[in-house]
N, CA and C atoms as a LAMMPS dump frame, in Angstrom:
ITEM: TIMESTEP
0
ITEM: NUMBER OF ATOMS
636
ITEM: BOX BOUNDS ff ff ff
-5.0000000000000000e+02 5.0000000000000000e+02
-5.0000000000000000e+02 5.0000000000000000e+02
-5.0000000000000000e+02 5.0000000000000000e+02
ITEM: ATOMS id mol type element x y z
1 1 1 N -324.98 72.372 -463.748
2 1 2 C -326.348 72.283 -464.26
3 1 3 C -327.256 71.741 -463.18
4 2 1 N -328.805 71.533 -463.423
5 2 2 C -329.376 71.518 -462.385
6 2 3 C -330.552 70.456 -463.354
7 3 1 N -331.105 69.354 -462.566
8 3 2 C -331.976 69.186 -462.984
9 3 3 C -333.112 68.743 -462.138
10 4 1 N -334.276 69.439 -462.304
11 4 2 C -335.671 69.272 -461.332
12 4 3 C -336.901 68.825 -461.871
13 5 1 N -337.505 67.416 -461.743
14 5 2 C -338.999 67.156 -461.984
15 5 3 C -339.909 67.717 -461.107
16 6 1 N -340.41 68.559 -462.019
17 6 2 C -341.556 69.242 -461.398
18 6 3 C -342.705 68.622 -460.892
19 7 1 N -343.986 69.252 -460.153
20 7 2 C -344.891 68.253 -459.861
21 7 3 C -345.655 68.048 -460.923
22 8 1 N -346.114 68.667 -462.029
23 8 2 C -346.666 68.233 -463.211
24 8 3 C -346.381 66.785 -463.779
25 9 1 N -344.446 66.569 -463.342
26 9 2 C -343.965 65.369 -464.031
27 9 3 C -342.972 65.761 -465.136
28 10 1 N -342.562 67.224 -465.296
29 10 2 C -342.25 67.446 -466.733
30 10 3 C -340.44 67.503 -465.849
31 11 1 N -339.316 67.11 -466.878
32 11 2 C -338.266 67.209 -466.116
33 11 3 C -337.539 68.354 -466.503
34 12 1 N -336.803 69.449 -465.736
35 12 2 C -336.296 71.005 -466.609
36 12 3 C -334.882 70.608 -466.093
37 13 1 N -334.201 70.875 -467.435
38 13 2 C -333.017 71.085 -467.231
39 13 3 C -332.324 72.513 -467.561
40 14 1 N -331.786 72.835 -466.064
41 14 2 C -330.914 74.228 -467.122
42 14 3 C -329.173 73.806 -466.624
43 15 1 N -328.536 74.584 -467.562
44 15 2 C -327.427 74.912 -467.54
45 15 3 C -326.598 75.732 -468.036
46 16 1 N -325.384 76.241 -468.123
47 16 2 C -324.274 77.081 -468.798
48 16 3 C -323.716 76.751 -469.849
49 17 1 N -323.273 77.407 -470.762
50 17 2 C -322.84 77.252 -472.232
51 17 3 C -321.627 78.516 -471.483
52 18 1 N -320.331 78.198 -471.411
53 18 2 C -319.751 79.006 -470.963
54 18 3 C -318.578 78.957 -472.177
55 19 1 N -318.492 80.972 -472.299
56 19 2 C -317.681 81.229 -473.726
57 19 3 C -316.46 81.817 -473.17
58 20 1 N -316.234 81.804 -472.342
59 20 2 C -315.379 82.916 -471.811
60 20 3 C -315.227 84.214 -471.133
61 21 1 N -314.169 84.555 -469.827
62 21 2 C -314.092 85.245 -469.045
63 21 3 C -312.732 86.1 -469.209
64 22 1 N -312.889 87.624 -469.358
65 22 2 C -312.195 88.594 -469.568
66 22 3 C -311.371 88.543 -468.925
67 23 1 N -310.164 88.178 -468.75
68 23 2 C -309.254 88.146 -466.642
69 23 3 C -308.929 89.775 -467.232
70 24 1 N -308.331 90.27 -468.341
71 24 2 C -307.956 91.496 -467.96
72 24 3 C -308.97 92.703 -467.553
73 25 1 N -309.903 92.592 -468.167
74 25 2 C -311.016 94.118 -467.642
75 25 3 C -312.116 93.354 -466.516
76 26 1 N -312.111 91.713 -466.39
77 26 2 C -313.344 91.304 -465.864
78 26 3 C -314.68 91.741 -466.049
79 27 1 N -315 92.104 -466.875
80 27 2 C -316.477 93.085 -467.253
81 27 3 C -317.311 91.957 -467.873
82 28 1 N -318.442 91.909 -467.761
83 28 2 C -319.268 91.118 -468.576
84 28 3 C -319.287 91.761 -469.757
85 29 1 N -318.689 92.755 -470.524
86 29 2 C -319.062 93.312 -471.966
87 29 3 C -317.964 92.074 -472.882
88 30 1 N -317.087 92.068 -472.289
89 30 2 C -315.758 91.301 -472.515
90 30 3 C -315.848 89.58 -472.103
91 31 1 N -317.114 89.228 -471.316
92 31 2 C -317.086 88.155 -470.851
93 31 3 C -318.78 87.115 -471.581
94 32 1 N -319.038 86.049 -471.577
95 32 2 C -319.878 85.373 -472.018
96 32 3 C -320.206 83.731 -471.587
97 33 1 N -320.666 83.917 -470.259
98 33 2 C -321.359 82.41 -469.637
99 33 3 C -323.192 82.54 -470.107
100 34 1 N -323.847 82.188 -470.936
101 34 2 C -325.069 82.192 -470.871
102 34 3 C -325.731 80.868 -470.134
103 35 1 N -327.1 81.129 -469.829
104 35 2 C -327.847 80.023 -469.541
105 35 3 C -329.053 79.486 -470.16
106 36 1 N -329.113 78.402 -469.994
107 36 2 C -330.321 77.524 -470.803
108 36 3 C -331.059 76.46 -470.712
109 37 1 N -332.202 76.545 -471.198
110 37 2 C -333.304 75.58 -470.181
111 37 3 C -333.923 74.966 -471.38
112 38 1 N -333.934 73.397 -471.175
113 38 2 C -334.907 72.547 -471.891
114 38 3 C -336.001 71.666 -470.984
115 39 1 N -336.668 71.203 -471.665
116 39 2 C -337.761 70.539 -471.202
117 39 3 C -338.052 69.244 -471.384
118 40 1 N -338.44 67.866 -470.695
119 40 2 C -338.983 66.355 -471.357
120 40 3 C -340.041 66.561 -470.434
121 41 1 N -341.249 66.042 -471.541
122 41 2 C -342.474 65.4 -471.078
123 41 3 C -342.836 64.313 -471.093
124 42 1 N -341.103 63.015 -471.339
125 42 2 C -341.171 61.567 -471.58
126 42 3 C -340.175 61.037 -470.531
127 43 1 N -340.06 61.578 -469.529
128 43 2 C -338.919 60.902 -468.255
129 43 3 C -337.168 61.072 -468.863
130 44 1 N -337.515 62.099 -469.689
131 44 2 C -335.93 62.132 -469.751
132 44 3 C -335.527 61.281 -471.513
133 45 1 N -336.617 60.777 -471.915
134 45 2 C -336.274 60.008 -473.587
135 45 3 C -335.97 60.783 -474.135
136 46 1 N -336.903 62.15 -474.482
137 46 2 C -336.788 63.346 -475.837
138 46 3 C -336.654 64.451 -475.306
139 47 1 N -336.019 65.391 -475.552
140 47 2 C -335.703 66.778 -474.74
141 47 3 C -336.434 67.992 -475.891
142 48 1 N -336.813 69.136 -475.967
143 48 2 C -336.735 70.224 -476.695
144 48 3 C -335.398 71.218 -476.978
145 49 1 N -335.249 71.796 -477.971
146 49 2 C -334.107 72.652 -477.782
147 49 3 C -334.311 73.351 -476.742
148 50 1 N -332.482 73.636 -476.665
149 50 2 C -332.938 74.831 -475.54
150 50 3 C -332.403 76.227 -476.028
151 51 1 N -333.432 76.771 -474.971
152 51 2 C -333.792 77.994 -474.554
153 51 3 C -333.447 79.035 -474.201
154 52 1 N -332.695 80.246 -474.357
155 52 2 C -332.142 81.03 -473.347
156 52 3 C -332.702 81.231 -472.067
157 53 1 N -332.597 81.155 -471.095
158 53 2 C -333.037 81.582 -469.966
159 53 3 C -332.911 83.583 -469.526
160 54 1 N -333.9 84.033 -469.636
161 54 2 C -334.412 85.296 -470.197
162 54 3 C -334.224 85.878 -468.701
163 55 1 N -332.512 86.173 -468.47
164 55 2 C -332.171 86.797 -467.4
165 55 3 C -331.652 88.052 -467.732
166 56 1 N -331.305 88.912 -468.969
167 56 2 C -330.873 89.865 -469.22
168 56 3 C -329.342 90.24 -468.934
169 57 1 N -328.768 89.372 -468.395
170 57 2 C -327.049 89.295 -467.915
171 57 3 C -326.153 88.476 -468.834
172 58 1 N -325.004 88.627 -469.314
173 58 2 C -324.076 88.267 -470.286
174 58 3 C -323.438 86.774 -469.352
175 59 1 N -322.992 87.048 -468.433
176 59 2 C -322.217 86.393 -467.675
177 59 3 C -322.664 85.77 -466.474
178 60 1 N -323.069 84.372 -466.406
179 60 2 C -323.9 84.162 -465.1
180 60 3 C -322.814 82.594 -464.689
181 61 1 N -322.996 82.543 -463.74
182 61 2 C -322.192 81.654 -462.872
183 61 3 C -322.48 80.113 -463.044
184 62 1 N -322.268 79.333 -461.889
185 62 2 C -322.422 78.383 -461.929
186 62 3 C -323.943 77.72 -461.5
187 63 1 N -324.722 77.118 -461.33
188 63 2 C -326.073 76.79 -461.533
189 63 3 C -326.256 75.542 -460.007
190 64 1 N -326.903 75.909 -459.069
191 64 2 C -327.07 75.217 -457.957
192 64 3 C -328.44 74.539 -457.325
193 65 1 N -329.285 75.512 -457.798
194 65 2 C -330.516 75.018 -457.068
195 65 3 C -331.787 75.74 -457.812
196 66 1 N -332.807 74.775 -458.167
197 66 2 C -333.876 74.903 -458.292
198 66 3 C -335.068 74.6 -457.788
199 67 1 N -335.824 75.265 -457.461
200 67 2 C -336.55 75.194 -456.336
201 67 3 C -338.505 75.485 -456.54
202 68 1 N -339.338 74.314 -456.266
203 68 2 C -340.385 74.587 -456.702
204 68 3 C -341.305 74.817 -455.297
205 69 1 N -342.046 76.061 -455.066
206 69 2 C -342.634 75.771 -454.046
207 69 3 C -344.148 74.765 -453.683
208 70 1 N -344.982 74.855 -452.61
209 70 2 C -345.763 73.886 -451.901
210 70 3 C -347.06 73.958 -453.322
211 71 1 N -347.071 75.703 -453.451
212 71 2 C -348.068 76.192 -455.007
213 71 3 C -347.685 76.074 -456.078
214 72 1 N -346.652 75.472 -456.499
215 72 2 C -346.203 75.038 -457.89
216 72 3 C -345.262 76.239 -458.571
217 73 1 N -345.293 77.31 -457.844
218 73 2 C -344.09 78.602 -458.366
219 73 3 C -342.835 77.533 -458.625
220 74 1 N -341.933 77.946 -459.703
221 74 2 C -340.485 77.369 -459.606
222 74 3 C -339.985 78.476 -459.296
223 75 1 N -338.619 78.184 -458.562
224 75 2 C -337.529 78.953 -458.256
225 75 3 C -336.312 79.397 -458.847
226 76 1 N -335.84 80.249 -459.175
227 76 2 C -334.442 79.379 -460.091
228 76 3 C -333.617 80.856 -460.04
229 77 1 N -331.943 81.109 -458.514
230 77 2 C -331.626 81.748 -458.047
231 77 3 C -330.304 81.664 -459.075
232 78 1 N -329.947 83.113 -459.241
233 78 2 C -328.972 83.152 -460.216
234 78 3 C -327.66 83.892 -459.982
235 79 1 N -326.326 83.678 -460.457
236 79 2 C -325.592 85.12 -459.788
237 79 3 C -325.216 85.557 -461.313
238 80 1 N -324.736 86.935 -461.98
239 80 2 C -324.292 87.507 -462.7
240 80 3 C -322.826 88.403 -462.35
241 81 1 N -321.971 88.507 -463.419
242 81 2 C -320.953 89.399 -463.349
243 81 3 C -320.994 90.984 -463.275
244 82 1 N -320.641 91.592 -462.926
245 82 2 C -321.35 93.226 -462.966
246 82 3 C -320.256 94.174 -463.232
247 83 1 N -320.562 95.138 -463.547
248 83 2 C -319.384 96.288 -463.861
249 83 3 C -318.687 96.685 -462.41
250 84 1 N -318.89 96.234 -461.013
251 84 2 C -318.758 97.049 -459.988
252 84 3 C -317.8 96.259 -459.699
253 85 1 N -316.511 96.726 -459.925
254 85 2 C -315.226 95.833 -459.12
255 85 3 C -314.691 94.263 -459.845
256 86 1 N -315.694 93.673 -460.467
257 86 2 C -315.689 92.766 -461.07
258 86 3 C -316.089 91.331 -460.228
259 87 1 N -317.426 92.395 -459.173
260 87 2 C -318.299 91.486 -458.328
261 87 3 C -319.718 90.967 -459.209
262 88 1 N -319.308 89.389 -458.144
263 88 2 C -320.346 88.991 -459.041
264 88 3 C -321.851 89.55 -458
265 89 1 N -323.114 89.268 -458.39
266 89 2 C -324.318 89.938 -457.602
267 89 3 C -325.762 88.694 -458.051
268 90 1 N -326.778 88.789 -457.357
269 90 2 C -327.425 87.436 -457.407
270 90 3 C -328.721 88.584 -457.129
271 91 1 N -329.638 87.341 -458.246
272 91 2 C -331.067 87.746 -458.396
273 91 3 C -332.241 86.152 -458.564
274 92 1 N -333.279 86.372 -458.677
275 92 2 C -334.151 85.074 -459.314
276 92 3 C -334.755 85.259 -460.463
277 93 1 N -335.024 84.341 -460.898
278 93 2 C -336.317 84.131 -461.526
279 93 3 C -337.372 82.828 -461.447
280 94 1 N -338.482 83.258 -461.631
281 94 2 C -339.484 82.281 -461.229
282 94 3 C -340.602 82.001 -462.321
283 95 1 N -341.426 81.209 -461.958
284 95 2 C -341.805 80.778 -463.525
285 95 3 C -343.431 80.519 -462.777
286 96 1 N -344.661 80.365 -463.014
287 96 2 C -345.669 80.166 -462.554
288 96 3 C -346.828 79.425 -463.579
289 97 1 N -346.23 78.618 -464.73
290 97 2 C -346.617 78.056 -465.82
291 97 3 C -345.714 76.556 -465.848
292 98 1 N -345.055 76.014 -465.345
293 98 2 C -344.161 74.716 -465.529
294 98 3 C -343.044 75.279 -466.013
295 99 1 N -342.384 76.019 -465.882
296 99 2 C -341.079 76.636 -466.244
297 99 3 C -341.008 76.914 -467.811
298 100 1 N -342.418 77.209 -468.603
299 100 2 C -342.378 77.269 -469.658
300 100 3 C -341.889 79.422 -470.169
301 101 1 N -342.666 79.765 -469.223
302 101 2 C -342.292 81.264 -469.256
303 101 3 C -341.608 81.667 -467.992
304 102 1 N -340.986 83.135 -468.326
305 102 2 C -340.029 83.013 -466.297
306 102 3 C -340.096 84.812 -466.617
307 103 1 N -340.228 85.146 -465.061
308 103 2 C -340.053 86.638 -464.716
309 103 3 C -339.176 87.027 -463.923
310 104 1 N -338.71 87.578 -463.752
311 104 2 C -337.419 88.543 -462.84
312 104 3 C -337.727 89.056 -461.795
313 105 1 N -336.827 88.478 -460.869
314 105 2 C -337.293 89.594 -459.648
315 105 3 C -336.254 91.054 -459.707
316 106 1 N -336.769 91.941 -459.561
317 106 2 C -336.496 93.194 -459.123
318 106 3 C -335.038 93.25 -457.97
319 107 1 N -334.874 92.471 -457.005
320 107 2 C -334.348 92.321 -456.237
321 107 3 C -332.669 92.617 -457.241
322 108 1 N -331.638 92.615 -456.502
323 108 2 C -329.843 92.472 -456.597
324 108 3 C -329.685 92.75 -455.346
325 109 1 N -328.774 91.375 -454.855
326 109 2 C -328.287 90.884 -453.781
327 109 3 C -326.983 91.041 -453.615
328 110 1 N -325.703 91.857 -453.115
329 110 2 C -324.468 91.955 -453.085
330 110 3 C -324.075 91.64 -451.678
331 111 1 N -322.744 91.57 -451.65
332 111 2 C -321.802 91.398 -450.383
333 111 3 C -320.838 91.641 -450.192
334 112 1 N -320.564 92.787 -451.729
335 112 2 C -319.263 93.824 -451.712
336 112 3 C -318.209 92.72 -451.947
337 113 1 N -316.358 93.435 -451.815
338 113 2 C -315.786 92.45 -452.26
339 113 3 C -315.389 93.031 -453.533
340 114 1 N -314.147 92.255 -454.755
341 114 2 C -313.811 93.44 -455.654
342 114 3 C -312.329 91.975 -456.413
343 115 1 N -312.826 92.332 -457.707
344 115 2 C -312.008 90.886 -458.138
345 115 3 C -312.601 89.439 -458.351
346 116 1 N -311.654 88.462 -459.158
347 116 2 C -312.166 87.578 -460.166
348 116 3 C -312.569 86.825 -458.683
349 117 1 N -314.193 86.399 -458.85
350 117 2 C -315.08 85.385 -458.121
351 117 3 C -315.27 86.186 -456.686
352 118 1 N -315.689 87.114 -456.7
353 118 2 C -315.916 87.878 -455.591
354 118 3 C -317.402 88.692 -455.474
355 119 1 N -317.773 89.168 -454.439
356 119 2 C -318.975 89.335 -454.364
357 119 3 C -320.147 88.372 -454.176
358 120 1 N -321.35 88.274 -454.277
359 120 2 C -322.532 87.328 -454.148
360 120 3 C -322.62 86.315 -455.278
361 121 1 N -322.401 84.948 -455.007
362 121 2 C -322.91 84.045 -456.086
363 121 3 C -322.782 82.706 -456.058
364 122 1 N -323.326 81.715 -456.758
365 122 2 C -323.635 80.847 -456.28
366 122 3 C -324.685 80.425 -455.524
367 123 1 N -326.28 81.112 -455.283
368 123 2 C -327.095 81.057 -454.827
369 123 3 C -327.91 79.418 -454.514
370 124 1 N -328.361 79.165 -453.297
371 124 2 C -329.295 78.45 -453.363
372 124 3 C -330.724 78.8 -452.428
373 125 1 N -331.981 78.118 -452.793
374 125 2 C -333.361 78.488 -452.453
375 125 3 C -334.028 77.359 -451.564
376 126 1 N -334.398 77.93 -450.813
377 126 2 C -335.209 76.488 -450.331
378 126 3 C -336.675 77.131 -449.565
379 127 1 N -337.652 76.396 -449.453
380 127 2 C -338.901 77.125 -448.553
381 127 3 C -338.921 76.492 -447.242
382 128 1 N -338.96 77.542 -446.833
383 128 2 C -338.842 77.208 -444.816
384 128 3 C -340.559 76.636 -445.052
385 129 1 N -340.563 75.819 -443.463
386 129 2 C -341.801 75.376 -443.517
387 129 3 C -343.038 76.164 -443.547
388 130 1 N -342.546 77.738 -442.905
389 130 2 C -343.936 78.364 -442.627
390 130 3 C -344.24 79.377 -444.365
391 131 1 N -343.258 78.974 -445.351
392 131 2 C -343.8 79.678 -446.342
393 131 3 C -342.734 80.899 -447.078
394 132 1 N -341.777 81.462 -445.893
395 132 2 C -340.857 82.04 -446.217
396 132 3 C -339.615 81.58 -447.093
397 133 1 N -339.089 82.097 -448.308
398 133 2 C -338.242 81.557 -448.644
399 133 3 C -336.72 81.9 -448.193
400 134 1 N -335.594 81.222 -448.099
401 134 2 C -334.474 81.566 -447.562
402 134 3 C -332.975 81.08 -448.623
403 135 1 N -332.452 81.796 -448.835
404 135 2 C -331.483 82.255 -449.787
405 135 3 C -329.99 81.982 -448.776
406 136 1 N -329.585 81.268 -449.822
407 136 2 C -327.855 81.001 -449.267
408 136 3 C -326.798 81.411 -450.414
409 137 1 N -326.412 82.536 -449.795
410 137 2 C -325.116 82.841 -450.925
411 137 3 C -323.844 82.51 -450.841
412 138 1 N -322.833 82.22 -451.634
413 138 2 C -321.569 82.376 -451.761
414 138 3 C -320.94 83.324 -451.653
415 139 1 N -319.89 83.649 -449.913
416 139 2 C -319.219 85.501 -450.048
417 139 3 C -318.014 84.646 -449.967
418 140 1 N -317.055 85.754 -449.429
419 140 2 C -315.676 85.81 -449.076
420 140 3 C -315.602 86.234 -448.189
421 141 1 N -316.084 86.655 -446.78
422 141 2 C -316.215 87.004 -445.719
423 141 3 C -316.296 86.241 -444.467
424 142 1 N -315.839 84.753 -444.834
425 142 2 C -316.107 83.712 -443.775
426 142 3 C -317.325 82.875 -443.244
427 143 1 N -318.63 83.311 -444.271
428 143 2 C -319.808 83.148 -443.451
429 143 3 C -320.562 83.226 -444.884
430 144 1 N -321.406 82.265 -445.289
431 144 2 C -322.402 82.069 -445.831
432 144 3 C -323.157 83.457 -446.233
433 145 1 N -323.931 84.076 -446.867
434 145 2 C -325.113 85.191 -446.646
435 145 3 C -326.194 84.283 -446.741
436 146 1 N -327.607 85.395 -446.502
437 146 2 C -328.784 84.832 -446.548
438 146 3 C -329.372 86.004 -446.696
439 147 1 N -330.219 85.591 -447.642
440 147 2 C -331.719 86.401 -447.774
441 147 3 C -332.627 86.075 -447.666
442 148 1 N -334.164 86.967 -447.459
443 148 2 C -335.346 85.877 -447.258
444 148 3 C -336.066 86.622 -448.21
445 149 1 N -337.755 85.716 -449.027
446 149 2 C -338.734 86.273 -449.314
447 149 3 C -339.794 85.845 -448.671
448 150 1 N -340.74 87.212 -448.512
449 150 2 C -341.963 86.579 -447.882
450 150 3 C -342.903 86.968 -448.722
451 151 1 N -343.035 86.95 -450.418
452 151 2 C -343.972 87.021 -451.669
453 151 3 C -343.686 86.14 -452.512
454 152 1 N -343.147 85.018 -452.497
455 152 2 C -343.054 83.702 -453.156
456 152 3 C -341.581 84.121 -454.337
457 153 1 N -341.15 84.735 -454.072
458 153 2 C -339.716 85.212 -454.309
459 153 3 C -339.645 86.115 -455.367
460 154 1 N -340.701 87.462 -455.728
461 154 2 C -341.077 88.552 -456.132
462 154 3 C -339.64 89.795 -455.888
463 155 1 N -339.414 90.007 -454.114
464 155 2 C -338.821 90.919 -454.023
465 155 3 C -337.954 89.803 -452.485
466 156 1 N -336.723 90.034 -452.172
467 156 2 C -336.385 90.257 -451.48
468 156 3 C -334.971 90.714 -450.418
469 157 1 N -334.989 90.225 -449.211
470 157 2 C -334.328 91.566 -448.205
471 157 3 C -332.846 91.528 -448.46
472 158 1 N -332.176 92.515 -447.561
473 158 2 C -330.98 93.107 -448.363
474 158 3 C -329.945 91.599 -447.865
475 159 1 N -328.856 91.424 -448.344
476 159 2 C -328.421 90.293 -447.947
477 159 3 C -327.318 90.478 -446.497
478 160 1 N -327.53 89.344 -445.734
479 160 2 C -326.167 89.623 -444.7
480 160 3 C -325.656 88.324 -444.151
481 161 1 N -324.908 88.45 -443.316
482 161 2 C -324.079 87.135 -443.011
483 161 3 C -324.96 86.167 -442.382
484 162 1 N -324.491 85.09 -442.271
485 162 2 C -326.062 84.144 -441.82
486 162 3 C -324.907 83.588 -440.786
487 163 1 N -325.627 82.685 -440.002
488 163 2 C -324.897 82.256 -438.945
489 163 3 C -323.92 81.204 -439.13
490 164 1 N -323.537 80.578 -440.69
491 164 2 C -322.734 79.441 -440.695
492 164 3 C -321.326 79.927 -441.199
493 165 1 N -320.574 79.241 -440.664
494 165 2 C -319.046 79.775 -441.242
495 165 3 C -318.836 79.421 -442.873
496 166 1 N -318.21 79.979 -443.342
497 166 2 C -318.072 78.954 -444.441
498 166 3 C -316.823 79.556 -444.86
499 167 1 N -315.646 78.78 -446.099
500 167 2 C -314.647 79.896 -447.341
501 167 3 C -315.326 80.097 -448.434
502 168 1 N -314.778 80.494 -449.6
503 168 2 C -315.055 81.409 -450.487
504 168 3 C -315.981 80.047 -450.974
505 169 1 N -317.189 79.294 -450.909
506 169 2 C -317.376 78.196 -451.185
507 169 3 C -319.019 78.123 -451.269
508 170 1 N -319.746 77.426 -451.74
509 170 2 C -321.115 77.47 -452.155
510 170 3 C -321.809 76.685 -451.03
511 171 1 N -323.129 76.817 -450.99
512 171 2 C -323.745 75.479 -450.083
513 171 3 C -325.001 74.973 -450.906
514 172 1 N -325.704 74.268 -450.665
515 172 2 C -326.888 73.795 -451.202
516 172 3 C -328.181 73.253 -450.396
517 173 1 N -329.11 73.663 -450.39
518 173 2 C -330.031 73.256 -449.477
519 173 3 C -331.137 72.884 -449.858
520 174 1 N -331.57 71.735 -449.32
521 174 2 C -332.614 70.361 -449.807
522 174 3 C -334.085 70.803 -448.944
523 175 1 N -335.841 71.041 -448.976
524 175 2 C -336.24 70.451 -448.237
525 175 3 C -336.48 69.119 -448.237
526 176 1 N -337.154 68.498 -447.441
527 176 2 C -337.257 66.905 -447.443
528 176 3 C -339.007 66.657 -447.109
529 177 1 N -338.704 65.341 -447.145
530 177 2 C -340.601 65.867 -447.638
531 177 3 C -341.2 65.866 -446.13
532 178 1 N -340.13 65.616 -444.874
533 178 2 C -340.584 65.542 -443.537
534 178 3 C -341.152 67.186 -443.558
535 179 1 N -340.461 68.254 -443.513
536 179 2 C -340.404 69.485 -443.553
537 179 3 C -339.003 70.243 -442.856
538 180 1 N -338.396 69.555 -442.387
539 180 2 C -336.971 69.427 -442.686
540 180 3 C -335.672 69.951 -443.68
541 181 1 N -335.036 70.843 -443.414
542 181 2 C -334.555 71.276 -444.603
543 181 3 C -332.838 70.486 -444.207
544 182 1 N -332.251 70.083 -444.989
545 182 2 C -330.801 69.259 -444.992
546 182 3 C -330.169 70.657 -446.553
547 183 1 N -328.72 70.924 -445.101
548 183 2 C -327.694 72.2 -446.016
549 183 3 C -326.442 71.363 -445.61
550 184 1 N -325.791 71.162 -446.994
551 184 2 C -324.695 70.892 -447.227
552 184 3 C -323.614 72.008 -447.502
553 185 1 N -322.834 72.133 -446.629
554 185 2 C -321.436 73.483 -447.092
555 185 3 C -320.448 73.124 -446.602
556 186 1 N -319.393 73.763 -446.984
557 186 2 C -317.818 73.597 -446.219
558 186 3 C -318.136 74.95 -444.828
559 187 1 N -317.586 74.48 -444.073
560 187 2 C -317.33 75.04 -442.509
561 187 3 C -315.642 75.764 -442.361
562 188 1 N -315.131 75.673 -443.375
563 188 2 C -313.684 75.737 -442.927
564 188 3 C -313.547 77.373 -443.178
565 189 1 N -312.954 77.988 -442.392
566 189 2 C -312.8 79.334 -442.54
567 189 3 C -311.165 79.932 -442.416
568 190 1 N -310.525 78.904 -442.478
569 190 2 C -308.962 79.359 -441.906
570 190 3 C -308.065 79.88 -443.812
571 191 1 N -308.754 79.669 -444.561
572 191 2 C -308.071 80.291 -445.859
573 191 3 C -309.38 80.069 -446.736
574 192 1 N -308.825 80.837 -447.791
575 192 2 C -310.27 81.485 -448.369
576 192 3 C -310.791 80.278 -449.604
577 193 1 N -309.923 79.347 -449.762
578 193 2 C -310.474 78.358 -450.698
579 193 3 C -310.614 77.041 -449.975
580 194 1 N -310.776 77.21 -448.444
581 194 2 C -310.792 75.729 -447.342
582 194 3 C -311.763 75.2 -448.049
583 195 1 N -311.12 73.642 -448.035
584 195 2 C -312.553 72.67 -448.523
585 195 3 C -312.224 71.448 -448.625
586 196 1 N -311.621 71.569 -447.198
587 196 2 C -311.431 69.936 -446.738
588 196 3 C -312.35 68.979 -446.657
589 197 1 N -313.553 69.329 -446.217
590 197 2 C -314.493 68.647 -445.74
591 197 3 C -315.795 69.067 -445.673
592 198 1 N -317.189 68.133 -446.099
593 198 2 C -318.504 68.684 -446.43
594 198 3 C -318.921 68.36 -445.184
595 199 1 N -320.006 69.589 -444.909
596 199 2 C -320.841 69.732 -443.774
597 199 3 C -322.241 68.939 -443.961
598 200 1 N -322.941 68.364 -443.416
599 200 2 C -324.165 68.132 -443.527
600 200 3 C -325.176 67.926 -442.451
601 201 1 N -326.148 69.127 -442.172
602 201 2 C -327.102 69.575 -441.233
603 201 3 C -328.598 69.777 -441.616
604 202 1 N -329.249 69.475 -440.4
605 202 2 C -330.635 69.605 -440.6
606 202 3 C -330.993 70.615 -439.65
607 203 1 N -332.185 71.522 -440.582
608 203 2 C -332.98 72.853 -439.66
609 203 3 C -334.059 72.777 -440.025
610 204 1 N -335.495 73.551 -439.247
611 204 2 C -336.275 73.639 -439.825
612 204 3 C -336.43 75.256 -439.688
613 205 1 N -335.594 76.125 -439.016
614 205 2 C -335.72 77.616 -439.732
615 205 3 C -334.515 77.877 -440.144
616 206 1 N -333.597 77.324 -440.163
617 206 2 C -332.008 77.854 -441.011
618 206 3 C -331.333 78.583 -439.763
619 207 1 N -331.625 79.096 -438.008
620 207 2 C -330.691 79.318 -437.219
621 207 3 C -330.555 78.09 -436.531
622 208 1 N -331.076 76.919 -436.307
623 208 2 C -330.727 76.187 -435.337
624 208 3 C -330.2 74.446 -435.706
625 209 1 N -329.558 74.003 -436.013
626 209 2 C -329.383 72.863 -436.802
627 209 3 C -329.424 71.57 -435.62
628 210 1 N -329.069 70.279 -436.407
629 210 2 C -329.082 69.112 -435.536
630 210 3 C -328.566 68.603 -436.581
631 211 1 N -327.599 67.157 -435.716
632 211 2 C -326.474 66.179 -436.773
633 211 3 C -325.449 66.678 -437.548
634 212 1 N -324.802 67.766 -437.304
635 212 2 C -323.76 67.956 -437.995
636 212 3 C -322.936 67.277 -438.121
């Protein structure tokens, strides 16, 4: 689950209500993780019910990062299960009201791959300083992916390997209020569930780091 105070002050929580995963067909028809979002406008005292989160997918993953930009857009990067191989695939949604209503981006992000926890997922968002947003996925290919948007995360580019090693393993990425972005991931690439040890680096465009 994820939880983010917005700049309004209001605190959103989403998370998974997870029903179960098909191992024999892997299909989301057969499978049922939903997601869901409540709201406090008292620091966390009284909550509202929650909400479905109005992603149109049966089966959505685990929940990493939410992300509000400098204009008050929220972010909120998602992965789903798909009929293709039984890869998972990653999209957003964004909200431009305090996370009270949310729209879809158009975008599906893959990285191929075929079998239970494979493909794109596990997403996280963060805004580079000059405005662009930059996307960190979860593959199986040794290496992080990345995507970018440059329309406040409407549409964007196709996904590919980014320059950090990683195993089959998630990362998460912070800005800081310097302008500074701090990404936490595993580095280990010698078997596909390495995760000896957390990475922690600072960039301010996502190729060049310091303090690892």
């Amino acid at each position: 689950h994820n939880i983010r105070q917005t700049a309004a002050g209001t605190l959103l929580h989403i998370f998974v209500r997870y029903s179960g995963y098909d191992y024999e067909t892997g299909t989301p028809e057969k499978s049922l993780s939903e997601v869901f979002i409540q709201r406090s406008n008292d620091e966390g005292k009284t909550w509202s019910n929650a909400a479905k989160m109005p992603t149109g997918e049966r089966y959505q993953g685990d929940i990493l990062s939410m992300e509000q930009l400098r204009d008050g857009r929220l972010i909120y990067p998602f992965c789903f299960l798909t009929n293709v191989k039984s890869q998972f695939a990653v999209s957003v949604m964004y909200s431009d009201d305090d996370g009270k209503n949310w729209k879809r981006s158009a975008s599906v992000l893959r990285t191929g791959g075929g079998g239970f926890e494979s493909g794109a997922s596990e997403p996280t968002v963060v805004e580079l300083p000059g405005g662009k947003l930059w996307m960190l996925i979860r593959a199986q290919t040794g290496f992080l992916w990345a995507s970018f948007s440059g329309d406040r995360g409407a549409a964007w580019t196709y996904a590919v390997e980014s320059v950090l090693p990683s195993s089959n393993a998630p990362a998460t990425a912070l800005r800081l209020r310097s302008g500074e972005i701090a990404v936490a991931w595993n580095n280990h690439t010698h078997s596909n569930y390495a995760r000896q040890s957390l990475l922690l680096g600072l960039t301010k465009d996502g190729k060049t780091f310091q303090g690892l």
